[in-house]
C-alpha positions in Angstrom: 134.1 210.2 -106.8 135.9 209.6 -103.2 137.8 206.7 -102.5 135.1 206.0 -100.0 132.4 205.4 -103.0 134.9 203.7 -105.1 135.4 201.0 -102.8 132.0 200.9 -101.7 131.0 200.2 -105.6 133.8 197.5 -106.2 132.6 196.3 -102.7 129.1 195.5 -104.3 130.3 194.5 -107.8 132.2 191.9 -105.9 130.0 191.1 -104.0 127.5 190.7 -107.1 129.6 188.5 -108.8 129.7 185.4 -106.3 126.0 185.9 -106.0 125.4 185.4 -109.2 128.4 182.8 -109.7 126.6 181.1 -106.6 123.2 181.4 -108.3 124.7 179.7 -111.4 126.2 176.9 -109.8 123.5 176.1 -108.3 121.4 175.6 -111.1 123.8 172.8 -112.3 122.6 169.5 -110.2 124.3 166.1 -110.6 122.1 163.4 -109.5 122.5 159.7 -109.0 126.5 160.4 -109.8 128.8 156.8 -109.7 132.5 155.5 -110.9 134.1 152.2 -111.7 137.3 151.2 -112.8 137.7 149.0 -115.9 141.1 148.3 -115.1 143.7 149.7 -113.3 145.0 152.4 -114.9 141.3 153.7 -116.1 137.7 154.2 -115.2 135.3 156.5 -115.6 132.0 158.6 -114.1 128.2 158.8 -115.2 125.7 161.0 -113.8 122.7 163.1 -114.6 123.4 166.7 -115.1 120.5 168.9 -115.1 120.1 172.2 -116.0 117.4 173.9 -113.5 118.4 177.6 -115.0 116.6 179.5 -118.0 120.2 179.7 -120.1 121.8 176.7 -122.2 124.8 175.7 -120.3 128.4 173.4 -121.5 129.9 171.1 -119.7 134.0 172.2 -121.0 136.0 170.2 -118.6 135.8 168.0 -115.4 139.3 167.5 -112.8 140.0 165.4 -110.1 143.1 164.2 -108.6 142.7 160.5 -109.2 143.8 160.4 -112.2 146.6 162.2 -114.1 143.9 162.8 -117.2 140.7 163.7 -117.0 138.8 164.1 -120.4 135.2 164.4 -121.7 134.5 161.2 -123.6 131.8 159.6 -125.5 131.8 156.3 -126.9 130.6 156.0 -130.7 130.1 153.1 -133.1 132.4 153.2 -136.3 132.2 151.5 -139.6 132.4 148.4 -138.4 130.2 148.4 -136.1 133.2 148.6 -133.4 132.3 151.0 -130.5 135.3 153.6 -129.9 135.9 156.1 -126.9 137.6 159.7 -128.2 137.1 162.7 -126.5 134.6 165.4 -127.2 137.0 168.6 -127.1 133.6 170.9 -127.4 132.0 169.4 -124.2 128.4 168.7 -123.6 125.9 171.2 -124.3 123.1 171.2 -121.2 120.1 173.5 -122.4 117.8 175.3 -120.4 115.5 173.1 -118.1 117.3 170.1 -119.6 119.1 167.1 -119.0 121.9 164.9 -120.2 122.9 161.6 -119.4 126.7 160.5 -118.2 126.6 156.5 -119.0 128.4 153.9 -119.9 128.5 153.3 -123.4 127.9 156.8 -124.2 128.8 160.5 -122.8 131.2 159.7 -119.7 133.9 161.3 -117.8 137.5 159.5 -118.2 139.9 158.8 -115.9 143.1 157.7 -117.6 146.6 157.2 -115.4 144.7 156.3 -112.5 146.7 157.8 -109.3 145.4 155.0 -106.9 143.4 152.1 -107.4 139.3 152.5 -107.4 137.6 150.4 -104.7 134.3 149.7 -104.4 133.1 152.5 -101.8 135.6 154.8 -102.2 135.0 158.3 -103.1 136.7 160.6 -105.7 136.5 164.3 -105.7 135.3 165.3 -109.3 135.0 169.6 -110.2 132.8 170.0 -113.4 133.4 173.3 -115.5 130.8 174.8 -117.1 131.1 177.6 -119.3 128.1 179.4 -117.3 127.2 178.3 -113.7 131.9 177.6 -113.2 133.1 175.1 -111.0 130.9 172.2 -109.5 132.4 170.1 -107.0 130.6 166.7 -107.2 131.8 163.8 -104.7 131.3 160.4 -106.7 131.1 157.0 -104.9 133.1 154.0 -106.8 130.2 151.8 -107.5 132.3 148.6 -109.0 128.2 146.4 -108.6 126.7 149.0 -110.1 124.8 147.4 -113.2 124.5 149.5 -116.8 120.2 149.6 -116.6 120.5 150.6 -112.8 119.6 154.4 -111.3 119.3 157.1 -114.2 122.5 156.8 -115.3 124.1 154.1 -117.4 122.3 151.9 -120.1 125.2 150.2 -121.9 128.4 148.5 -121.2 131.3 150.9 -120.7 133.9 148.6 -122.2 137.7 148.7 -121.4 139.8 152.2 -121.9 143.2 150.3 -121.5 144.3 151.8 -124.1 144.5 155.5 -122.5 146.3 154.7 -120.0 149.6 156.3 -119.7 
């Protein structure tokens, strides 16, 4: 084989590889995506994610610069009947032609150490991670009106994550 063919070949397998990447990615869509602070030194984002490929996807990790953490969370109701944010190491599983919900008083992104103060109208640069489809850049407005049973996203009271901060 010549050098000529060789780099032809990794030529196309590169090539191949963002197209597919691409392809991925763009079967993760976020819809009707908002943030709020609960205080400041913590808030959090909800969304719709939905799946529009024909392979089960996971949600393993989101960044942005706002904050100096950024975890998966989910909120869940103990023994005594106390609601509790902990983070979901595992992420979020997204199957095929499926959807899952990002609201407050469930399955969230956290924002603990806030870097600057949220404002109503401001916009934070969020990447999701999937284990599939990559990196997903998503820009979120800060909705501090927004009520819980407005848009898709959000039911329930997201409650106060003071005590993440750092």
């Amino acid at each position: 084989m010549s050098f000529k063919s060789l780099s032809r070949s990794a030529a196309f397998s590169a090539i191949a590889t963002l197209a597919l990447a691409g392809t991925a990615a763009a079967e993760m869509v976020v819809q009707d995506a908002y943030a709020r602070s609960s205080n400041k030194m913590s808030g959090g984002a909800f969304m719709e994610v939905l799946n529009q490929g024909d392979t089960d996807d996971r949600l393993v990790e989101a960044r942005s610069d706002v904050a100096k953490r950024v975890e998966l969370h989910t909120s869940k109701e103990d023994a005594n009947g106390v609601m509790k944010m902990m983070p979901v190491e595992e992420g979020f599983a997204i199957p095929a032609g499926g959807t899952h919900m990002f609201q407050r008083g469930g399955d969230h992104i956290m924002f603990m150490g806030l870097n600057r103060e949220l404002k109503d109208g401001d916009k934070i640069d969020v990447t999701l991670v999937f284990e599939k489809a990559g990196e997903v850049p998503v820009r979120i407005e800060v909705d501090m009106d927004r009520q819980p049973t407005e848009g898709h996203a959000g039911h329930d009271n997201h409650g106060d994550h003071s005590e993440h901060s750092n």
